[in-house]
BAKOLDO-757232 format. One record per residue (C-alpha): x, z, y. Coordinates in steps of 0.02 Angstrom, whole numbers, padded with zeros to 5 digits, always signed. Last residue first. Layout:
XZY...
# end
This chain:
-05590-05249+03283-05446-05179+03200-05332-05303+03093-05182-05195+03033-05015-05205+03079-04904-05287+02983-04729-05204+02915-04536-05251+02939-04389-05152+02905-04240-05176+02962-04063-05093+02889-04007-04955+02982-03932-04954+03155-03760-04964+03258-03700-04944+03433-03839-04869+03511-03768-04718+03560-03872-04603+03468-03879-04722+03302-04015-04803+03288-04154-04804+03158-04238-04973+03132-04410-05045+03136-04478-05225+03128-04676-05253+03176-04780-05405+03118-04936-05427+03211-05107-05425+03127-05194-05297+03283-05096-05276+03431-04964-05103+03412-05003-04941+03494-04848-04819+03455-04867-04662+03411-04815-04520+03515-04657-04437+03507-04567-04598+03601-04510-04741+03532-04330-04847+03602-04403-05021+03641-04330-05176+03567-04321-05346+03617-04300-05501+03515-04286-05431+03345-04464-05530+03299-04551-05502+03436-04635-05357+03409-04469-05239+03392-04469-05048+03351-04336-04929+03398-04312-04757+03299-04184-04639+03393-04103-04506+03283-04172-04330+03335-04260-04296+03175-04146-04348+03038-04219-04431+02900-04333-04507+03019-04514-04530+03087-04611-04669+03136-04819-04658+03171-04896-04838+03197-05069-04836+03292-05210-04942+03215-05353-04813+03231-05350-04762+03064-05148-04731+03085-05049-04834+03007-04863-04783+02926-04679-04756+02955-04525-04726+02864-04378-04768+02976-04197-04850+02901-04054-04724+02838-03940-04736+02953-03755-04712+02845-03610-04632+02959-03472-04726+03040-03330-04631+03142-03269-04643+03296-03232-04451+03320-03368-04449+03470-03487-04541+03335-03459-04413+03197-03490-04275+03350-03657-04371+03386-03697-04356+03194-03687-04170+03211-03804-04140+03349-03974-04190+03348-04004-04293+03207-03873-04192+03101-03941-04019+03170-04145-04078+03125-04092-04135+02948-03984-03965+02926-04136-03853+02991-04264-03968+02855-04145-03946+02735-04135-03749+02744-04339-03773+02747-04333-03867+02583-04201-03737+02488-04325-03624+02529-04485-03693+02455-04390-03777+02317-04342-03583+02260-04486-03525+02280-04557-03638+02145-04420-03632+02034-04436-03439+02035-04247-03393+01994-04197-03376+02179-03984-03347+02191-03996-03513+02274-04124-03482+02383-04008-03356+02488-03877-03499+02534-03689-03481+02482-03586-03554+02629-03412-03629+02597-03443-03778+02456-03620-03773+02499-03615-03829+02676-03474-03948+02635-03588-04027+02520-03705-04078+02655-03578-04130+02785-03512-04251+02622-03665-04312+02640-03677-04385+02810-03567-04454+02793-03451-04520+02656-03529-04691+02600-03526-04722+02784-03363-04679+02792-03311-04802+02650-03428-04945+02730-03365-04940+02910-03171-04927+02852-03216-05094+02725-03210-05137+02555-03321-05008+02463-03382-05073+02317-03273-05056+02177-03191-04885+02286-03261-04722+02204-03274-04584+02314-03310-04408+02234-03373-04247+02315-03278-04103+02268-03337-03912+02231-03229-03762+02204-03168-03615+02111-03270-03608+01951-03151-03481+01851-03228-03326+01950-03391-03357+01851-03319-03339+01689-03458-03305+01571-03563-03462+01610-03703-03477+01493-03705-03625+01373-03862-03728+01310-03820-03778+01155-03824-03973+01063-03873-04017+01237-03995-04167+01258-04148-04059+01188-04121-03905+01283-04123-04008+01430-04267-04069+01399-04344-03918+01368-04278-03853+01506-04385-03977+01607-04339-04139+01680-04439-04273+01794-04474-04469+01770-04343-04553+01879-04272-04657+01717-04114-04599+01737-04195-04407+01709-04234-04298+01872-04201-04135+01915-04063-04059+01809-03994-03921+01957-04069-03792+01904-03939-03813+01739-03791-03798+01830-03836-03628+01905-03679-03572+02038-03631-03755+02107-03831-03760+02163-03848-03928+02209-03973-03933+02366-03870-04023+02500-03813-04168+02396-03983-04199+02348-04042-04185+02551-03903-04296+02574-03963-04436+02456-03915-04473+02295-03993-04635+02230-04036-04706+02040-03917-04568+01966-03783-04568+01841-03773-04755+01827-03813-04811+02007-03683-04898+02101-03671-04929+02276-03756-05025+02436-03923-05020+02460-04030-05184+02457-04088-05169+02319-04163-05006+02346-04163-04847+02263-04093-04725+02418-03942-04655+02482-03866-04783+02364-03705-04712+02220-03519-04711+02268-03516-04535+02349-03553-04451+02182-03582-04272+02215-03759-04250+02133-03782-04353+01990-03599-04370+01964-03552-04177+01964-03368-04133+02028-03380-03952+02010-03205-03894+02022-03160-03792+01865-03009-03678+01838-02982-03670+01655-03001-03505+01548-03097-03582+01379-03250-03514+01479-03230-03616+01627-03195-03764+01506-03373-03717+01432-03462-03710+01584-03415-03888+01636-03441-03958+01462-03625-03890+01476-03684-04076+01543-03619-04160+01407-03785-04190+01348-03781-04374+01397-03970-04345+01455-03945-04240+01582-03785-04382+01641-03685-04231+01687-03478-04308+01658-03424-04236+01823-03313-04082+01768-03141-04088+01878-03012-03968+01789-02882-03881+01876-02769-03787+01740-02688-03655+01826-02540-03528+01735-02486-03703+01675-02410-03712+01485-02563-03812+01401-02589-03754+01241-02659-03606+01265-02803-03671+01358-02858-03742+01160-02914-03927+01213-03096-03899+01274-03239-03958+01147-03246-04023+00968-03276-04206+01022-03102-04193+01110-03101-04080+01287-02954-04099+01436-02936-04271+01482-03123-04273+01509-03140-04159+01616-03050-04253+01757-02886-04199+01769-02758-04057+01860-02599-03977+01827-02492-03856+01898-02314-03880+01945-02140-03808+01937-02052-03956+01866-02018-03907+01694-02254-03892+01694-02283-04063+01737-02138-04122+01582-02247-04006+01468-02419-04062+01554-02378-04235+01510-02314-04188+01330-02479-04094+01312-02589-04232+01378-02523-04353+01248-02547-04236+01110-02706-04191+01151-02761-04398+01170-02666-04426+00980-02768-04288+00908-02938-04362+00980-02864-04497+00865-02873-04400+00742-02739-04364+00616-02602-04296+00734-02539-04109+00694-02478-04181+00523-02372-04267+00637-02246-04417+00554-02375-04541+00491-02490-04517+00634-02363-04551+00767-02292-04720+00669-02469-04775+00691-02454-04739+00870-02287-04835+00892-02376-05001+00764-02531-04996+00897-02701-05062+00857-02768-04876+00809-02709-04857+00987-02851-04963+01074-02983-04867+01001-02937-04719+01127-02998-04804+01259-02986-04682+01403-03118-04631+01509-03043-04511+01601-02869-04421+01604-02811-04408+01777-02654-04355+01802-02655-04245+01944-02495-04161+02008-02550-04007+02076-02443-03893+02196-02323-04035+02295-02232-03934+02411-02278-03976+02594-02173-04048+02719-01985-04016+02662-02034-04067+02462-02192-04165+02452-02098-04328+02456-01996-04273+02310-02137-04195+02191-02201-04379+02202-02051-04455+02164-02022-04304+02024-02194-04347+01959-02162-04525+01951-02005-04524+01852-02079-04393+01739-02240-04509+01679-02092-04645+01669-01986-04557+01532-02149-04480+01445-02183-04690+01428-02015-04734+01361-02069-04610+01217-02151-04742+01153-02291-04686+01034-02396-04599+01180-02443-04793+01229-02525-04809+01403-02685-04895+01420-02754-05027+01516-02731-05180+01386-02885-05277+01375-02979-05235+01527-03171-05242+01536-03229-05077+01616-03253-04998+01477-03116-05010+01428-03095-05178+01315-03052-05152+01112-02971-05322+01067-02769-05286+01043-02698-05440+00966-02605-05513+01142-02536-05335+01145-02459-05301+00980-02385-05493+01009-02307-05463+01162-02215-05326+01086-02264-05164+01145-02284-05082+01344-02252-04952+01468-02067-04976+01450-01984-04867+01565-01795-04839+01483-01812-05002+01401-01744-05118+01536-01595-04997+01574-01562-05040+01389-01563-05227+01395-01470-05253+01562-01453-05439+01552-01494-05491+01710-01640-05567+01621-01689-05413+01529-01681-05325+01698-01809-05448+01788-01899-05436+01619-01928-05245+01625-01976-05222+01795-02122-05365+01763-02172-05273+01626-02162-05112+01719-02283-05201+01864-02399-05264+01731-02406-05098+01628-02450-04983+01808-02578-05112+01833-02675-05093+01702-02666-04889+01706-02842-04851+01690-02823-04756+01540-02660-04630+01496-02658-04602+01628-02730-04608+01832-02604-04556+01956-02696-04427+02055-02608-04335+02242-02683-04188+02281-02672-04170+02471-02688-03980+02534-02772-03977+02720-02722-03827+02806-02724-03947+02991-02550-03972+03036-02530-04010+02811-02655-04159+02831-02558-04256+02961-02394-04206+02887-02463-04291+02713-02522-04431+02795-02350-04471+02862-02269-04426+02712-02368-04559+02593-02332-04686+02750-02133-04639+02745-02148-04668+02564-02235-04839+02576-02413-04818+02556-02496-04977+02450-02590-05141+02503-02684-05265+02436-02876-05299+02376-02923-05233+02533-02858-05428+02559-02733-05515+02632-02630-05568+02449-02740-05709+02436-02838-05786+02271-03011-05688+02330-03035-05484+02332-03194-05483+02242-03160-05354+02115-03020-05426+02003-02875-05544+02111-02762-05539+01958-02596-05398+01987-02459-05483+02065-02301-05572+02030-02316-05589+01818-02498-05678+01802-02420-05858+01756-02571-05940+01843-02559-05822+01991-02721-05796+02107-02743-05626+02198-02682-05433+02220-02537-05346+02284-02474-05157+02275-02438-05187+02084-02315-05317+02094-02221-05265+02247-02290-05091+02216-02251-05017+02068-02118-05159+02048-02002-05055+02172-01979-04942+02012-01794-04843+02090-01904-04769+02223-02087-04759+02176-02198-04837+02312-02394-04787+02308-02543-04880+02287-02540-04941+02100-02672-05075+02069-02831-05139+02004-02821-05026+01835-02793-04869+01922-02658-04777+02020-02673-04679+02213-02838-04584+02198-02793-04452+02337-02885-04279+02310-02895-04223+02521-02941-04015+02484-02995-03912+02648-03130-03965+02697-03179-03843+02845-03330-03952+02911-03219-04014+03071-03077-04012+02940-03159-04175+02841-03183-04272+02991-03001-04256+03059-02941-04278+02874-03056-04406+02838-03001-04532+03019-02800-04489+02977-02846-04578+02801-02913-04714+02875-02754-04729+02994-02651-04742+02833-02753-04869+02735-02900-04914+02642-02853-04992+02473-02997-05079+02378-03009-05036+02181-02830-04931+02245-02892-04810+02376-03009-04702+02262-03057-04544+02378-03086-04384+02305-03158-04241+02464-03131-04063+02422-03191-03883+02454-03085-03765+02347-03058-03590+02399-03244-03567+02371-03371-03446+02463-03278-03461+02630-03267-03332+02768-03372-03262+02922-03385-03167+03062-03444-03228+03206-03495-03173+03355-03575-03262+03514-03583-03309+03690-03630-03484+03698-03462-03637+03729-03480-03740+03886-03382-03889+03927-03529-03998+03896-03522-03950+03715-03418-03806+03619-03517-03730+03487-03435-03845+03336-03254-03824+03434-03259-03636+03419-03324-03656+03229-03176-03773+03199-03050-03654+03287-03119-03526+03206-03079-03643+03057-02897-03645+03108-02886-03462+03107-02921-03450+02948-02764-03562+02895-02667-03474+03009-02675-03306+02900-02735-03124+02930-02859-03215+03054-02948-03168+03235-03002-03294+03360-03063-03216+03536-03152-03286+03697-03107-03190+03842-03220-03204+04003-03256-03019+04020-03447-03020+04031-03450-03200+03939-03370-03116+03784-03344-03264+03661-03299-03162+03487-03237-03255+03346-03187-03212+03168-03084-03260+03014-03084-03267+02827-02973-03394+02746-02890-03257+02650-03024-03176+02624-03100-03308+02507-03279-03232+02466-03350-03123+02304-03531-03159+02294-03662-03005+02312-03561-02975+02488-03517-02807+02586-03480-02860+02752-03280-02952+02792-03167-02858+02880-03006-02979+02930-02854-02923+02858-02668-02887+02949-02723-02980+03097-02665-03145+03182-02722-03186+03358-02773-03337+03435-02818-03273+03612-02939-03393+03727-02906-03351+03899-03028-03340+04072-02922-03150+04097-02826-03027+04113-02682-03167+04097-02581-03152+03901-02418-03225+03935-02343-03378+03847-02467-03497+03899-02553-03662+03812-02635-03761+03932-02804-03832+03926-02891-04009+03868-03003-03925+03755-02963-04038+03594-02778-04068+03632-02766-03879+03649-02846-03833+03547-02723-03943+03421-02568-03881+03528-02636-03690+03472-02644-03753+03290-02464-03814+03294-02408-03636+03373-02488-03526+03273-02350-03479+03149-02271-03434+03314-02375-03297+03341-02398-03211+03520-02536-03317+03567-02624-03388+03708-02741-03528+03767-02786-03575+03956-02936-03559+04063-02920-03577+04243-03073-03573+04345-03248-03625+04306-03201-03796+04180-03226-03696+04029-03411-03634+04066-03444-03448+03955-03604-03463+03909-03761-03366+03892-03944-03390+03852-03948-03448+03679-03846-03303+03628-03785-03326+03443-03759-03200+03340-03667-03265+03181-03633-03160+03011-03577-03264+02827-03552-03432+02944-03662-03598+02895-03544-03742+02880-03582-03813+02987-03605-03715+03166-03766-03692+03304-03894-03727+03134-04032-03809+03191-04208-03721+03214-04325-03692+03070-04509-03723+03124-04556-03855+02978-04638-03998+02989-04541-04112+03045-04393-04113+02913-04542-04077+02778-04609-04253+02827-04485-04364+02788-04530-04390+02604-04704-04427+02691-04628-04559+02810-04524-04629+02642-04654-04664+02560-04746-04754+02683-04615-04859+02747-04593-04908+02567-04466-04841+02453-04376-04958+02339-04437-04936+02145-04415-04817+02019-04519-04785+01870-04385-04849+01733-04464-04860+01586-04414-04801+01418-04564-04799+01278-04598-04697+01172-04607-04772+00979-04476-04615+00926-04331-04744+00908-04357-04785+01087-04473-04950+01131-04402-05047+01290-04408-05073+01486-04250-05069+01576-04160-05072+01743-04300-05114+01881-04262-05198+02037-04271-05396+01965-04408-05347+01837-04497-05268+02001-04507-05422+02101-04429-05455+02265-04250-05450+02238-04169-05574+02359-04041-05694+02300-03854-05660+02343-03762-05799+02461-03796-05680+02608-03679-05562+02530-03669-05462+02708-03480-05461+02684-03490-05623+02689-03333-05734+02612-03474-05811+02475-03515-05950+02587-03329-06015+02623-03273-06050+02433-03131-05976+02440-02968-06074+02433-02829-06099+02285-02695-06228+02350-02662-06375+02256-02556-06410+02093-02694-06398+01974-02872-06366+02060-02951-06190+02083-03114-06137+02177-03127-05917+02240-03260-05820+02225-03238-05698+02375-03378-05577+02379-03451-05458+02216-03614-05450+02164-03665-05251+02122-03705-05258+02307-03856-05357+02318-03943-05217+02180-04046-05217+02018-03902-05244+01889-03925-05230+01716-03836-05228+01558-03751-05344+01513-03748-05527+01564-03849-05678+01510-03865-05856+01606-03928-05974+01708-03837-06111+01780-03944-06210+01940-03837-06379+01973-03890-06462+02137-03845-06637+02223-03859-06600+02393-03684-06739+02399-03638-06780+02231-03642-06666+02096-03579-06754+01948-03666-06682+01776-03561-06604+01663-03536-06648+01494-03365-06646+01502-03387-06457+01500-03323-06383+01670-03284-06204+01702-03316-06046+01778-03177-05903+01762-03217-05718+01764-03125-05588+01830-03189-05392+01823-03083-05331+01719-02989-05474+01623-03011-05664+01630-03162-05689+01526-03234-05843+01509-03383-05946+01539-03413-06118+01508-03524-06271+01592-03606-06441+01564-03768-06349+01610-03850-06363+01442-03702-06341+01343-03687-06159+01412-03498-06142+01321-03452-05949+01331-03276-05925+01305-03136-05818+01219-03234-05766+01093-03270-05589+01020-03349-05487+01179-03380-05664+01278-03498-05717+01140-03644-05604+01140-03588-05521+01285-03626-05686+01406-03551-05611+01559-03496-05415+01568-03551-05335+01705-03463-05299+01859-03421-05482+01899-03282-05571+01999-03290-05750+02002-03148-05897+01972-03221-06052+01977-03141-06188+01912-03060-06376+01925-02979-06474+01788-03115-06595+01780-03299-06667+01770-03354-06708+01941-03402-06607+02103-03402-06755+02228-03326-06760+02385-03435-06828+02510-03510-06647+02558-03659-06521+02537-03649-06488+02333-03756-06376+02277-03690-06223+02132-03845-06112+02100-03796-05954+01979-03903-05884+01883-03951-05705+01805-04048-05628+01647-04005-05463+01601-03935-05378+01439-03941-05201+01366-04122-05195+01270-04192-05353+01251-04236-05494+01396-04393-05431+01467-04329-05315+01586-04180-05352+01702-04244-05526+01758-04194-05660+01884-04036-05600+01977-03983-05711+02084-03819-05812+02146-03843-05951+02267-03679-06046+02287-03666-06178+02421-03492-06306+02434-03468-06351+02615-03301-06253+02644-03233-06279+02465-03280-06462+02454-03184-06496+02627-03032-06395+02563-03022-06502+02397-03036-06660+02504-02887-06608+02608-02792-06533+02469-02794-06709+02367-02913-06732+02217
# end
């Protein structure tokens, strides 16, 4: 095979991928294949050449878990398993030539389930010794056209089996139809509640709807006395287009003014004051007012100023208002696909028009290390970069679809100067960046770029310097380790038996803690802490040494507690506080004793509350125990996961089918346990349930230790700037409204009431996103998810549309997405047996949903 006819196979070669069943094939396992045809002169023969595919699930479990491959006999084929996510397709000598639109249709077992396009991954990638690894051309589609369609329910369902108690478990869920989601649409248009004039929702607001004050009439400018205003006068000023001055006119001025305190009404909820601010627009005297005892107040009357301002006219009003939670964050995974600087620049400016005030950077995981440590340039020269190396040592493998080249959202990392740029950007507008490097799990990259450290200085001879950071045991320890995370690596975790590892935990936090220094002090260093293996240790000669000379380590639960307290020791000699996911921070017995860990603040980030998992009261109890809890909940806050249950959705699904924004909207931070709605299976949850999943139900006794709320961005499937913001909005414009303004309904204990409420606050915040807020996203330039029209048949034949968010255009097309007409109020009259497509647009028409199509019905 020469590169030529290699490259021809490549481009022409088709792969179908589908799933065929989720349901019928045993508890845990699915049924998929894989359609190689051959559409060129080269022939596909028996040889040295493979496939390498990336896949979420686990391929042939039965043998790939123990063996090293999977031989499918049938198809002249084998499976194995790279690590991760990277699997390798292979000829048998059996195999049967394809020559050209010859066809080759594998099917096979993975585990699991998977019931949407998205869970299959781009970029499979054809191999051949001593040429040039290519993608195959048909699977580079970011619209995964080479993925089957799922039209049957065993293809969009997850499971279907007998429980130990003879019930069964059945997963009710299937992909809205127009219909269903028109009538799930219905309480937006229903109701009377007018839209909400600033998000988040201020404490006090009088609004005129009569009277403005009309920038462009004369000459407004901006003042203030404080110099500690200065930046966020320049930012007005950029955003209103007027000068700054340096004495106060009598009038046509906006005054940014700091006070001692700002007086806040009596409250039933204790608020931030220190955030608190106000704003008076006085039309009769043409002076429009922003009050604060701190600039980071003032900058959301900025916000709020800038929320009312349109057509160069801002309402007379006042506010006065301040934030239920000092923590109101957005987590963002750049490594499983690495979004960049000028990404980051978009959040921030999105994130501080709904007074987010937390950025919680994901920078290390398995996939790759995203930021440069001076003095370990491996970090990210080897770690940085992903795709195709036969002797694995210059790059981290090419796992979650990002194909054998280094050019990828696979690759990429923040150089120091980048790190500090972003950090600048955030700290001009009072946004804190928490940066996480993920340990002792998900750190299979940080072990491949230390090994490759440690054999360039081997090599140069320097055998001690070599050891100083060693992340890792004799080759032979590791090639005999066979417990796999859980998301299929081999060797992701860090070893708390070398103390080379404490000596590389501190090197990074004092890099870190450096680049914070001049621009903003680093305040939490963030290790992480979930989902770690712990298995994998009991395979280790340094642990084993661990348990033989601690009787405080027996367990290995003991091993994990020891491992976080020597991180938060070396954490804690450099002046910082520490933060993790809640996991890090309990053992089977509950929260590590809070004495134990040195920090005055313990941030802890409880999103493990799967109803059924009964870890659900874990939150509560680490509030208890005296840590500082942001409520991170997966079935609520997880940005990763569909807006709706459809194939076709992009996102993953395993603590919730969908989360839309009217979820996100109606989590209650304050009553964990209203908020258990729905089990995985869609059928609905009582107390009872509840009751049943937790070994206790536990009441929350510290209230003032739950300090925040954070939505959560995962990465695996999220490879582009358009998909990661519109993963992010508009939900995170939902959350924001509950992480700074506490609704009445949520203090409601009658369930009923309660829904009645919450539903007509959703209905406002539906009609102000359709109508106002998702303009704004577009004016910033940034992406927000359209969630497609529901619609239905009138008796008399005529279609009725509606939205998610009233106020979004809904276009309709009869001839077949050849023309399409903007609809009107009314409904639309459509000829009788003729096939209609429907989308919701965006207001200026630059994007829309995904189609959907319906036929009319015949009336004579």
């Amino acid at each position: 095979m020469d590169q030529k006819s290699f490259d021809l196979l490549t481009d022409t070669l088709d792969i179908h991928y589908e799933v065929l069943d989720n349901i019928h094939q045993g508890r845990k396992i699915f049924k998929a294949a894989i359609t190689l045809t051959n559409h060129c002169s080269v022939p596909l023969e028996p040889g040295p050449w493979a496939i390498y595919l990336c896949h979420i699930r686990l391929i042939e479990p039965k043998y790939l878990s123990k063996n090293s491959f999977a031989e499918l006999t049938e198809y002249g084929v084998k499976f194995s398993h790279v690590n991760g996510s990277l699997f390798k397709l292979e000829p048998l000598e059996s195999f049967k030539t394809l020559t050209n639109n010859d066809s080759v249709k594998i099917i096979f077992l993975a585990q699991y389930y998977s019931v949407a396009k998205t869970d299959v991954l781009p970029n499979w990638y054809m191999t051949y010794p001593d040429l040039i690894p290519r993608i195959i051309k048909c699977t580079a589609d970011e619209d995964l056209n080479f993925v089957g369609q799922f039209n049957k329910p065993s293809q969009w369902k997850r499971y279907d089996y007998e429980l130990a108690d003879g019930k069964r478990r059945y997963d009710i869920y299937d992909p809205f139809t127009p219909k269903v989601r028109f009538e799930r649409n219905l309480s937006a248009y229903s109701s009377n509640e007018e839209i909400k004039p600033v998000i988040p929702t201020p404490l006090q607001m009088v609004c005129s709807k009569t009277k403005c004050i009309y920038l462009r009439e004369g000459n407004w400018v901006i003042y203030t006395k404080d110099l500690t205003l200065s930046k966020d006068a320049e930012y007005l000023s950029g955003k209103l287009q007027l000068k700054i001055v340096s004495q106060l006119p009598e009038t046509k001025y906006i005054y940014l003014k700091l006070v001692p305190s700002v007086q806040l009404p009596p409250q039933k909820h204790s608020l931030i004051s220190k955030e608190a601010y106000t704003l008076t627009v006085d039309c009769l005297e043409d002076v429009i007012e922003i009050t604060a005892s701190t600039s980071q107040g003032l900058f959301w009357g900025i916000q709020s100023l800038l929320s009312l301002y349109k057509d160069e006219r801002i309402p007379e009003v006042k506010i006065v208002d301040a934030p239920r939670y000092e923590y109101r964050g957005l987590h963002v995974d750049v490594v499983r696909n690495f979004h960049g600087k000028q990404e980051m620049f978009k959040l921030i400016d999105s994130m501080i028009m709904y007074k987010m005030n937390k950025l919680h950077l994901h920078l290390t995981d398995d996939e790759g290390w995203r930021i440069e440590i001076p003095g370990l340039e491996e970090m990210t020269s080897v770690g940085g970069y992903r795709g195709h190396n036969a002797s694995g040592d210059c790059h981290i493998l090419p796992l979650l679809g990002s194909g054998p080249n280094s050019d990828t959202s696979g690759s990429g990392y923040y150089s120091v100067k980048d790190y500090r740029e972003i950090l600048l950007y955030a700290t001009e507008r009072h946004v804190e960046i928490i940066p996480e490097v993920d340990m002792p799990g998900h750190c299979n990259a940080a072990i491949q770029a230390v090994k490759s450290h440690y054999e360039k200085l081997c090599s140069a001879g320097k055998m001690e310097e070599a050891a100083k950071y060693m992340l890792h045991e004799s080759s032979e320890v590791q090639s005999s380790v066979t417990t796999q995370s859980c998301q299929l690596f081999h060797e992701n975790l860090l070893n708390p038996g070398l103390e080379s590892t404490f000596n590389f935990v501190e090197m990074v936090v004092l890099a870190l803690k450096e680049m914070h220094e001049d621009i903003a002090p680093l305040r939490v260093f963030h290790f992480g802490g979930d989902e770690v293996p712990i298995d994998m240790w009991e395979e280790s000669p340094a642990c084993r040494k661990l348990f033989n000379s601690s009787e405080d380590i027996v367990t290995l639960d003991d091993l994990l507690e020891h491992f976080v307290r020597r991180v938060a020791a070396i954490v804690y000699k450099h002046g910082l506080s520490l933060g993790a996911w809640q996991d890090g921070m309990v053992s089977i017995d509950g929260p590590f004793e809070r004495s134990s860990i040195p920090q005055e603040d313990v941030l802890v980030y409880a999103w493990q509350n799967v109803w059924e998992s009964g870890k659900a009261n874990i939150a509560y109890m680490l509030a208890n125990a005296g840590y500082k809890v942001v409520m991170s909940q997966a079935t609520h806050l997880y940005f990763d996961h569909p807006y709706e249950p459809d194939p076709e959705e992009r996102g993953l699904y395993w603590a919730a089918r969908f989360i839309d924004t009217e979820k996100v909207f109606k989590f209650i931070p304050d009553d964990l346990y209203a908020n258990a709605d729905y089990k995985l299976t869609g059928e609905p949850l009582s107390i009872d349930d509840i009751k049943t999943y937790e070994k206790k139900i536990v009441n929350l006794k510290v209230p003032e230790n739950i300090i925040g709320i954070q939505g959560q961005l995962w990465s695996e499937l999220v490879r582009t700037s358009e998909q990661l913001e519109c993963m992010v909005f508009p939900r995170l414009i939902a959350m924001a409204e509950r992480a700074w303004h506490k609704a009445s309904w949520e203090d409601e204990t009658d369930k009923c009431k309660r829904d009645a409420e919450s539903t007509k606050d959703w209905a406002s915040l539906a009609k102000t996103l359709g109508t106002k807020e998702l303009s704004r996203l577009e004016q910033a330039h940034i992406a927000y998810h359209l969630v497609p029209p529901g619609a239905r048949f009138l008796e008399d034949g005529r279609l009725e549309v509606n939205c998610t968010y009233p106020g979004l255009p809904i276009q309709y097309s009869i001839d077949n997405g050849e023309t399409w007409t903007t609809q009107s109020n009314e409904p639309i009259h459509i000829p009788s047996n003729t096939k209609v497509l429907l989308q919701t647009s965006s207001t200026d028409r630059h994007r829309s949903s995904r189609q959907i199509e319906l036929l009319s019905p015949n009336i004579s």
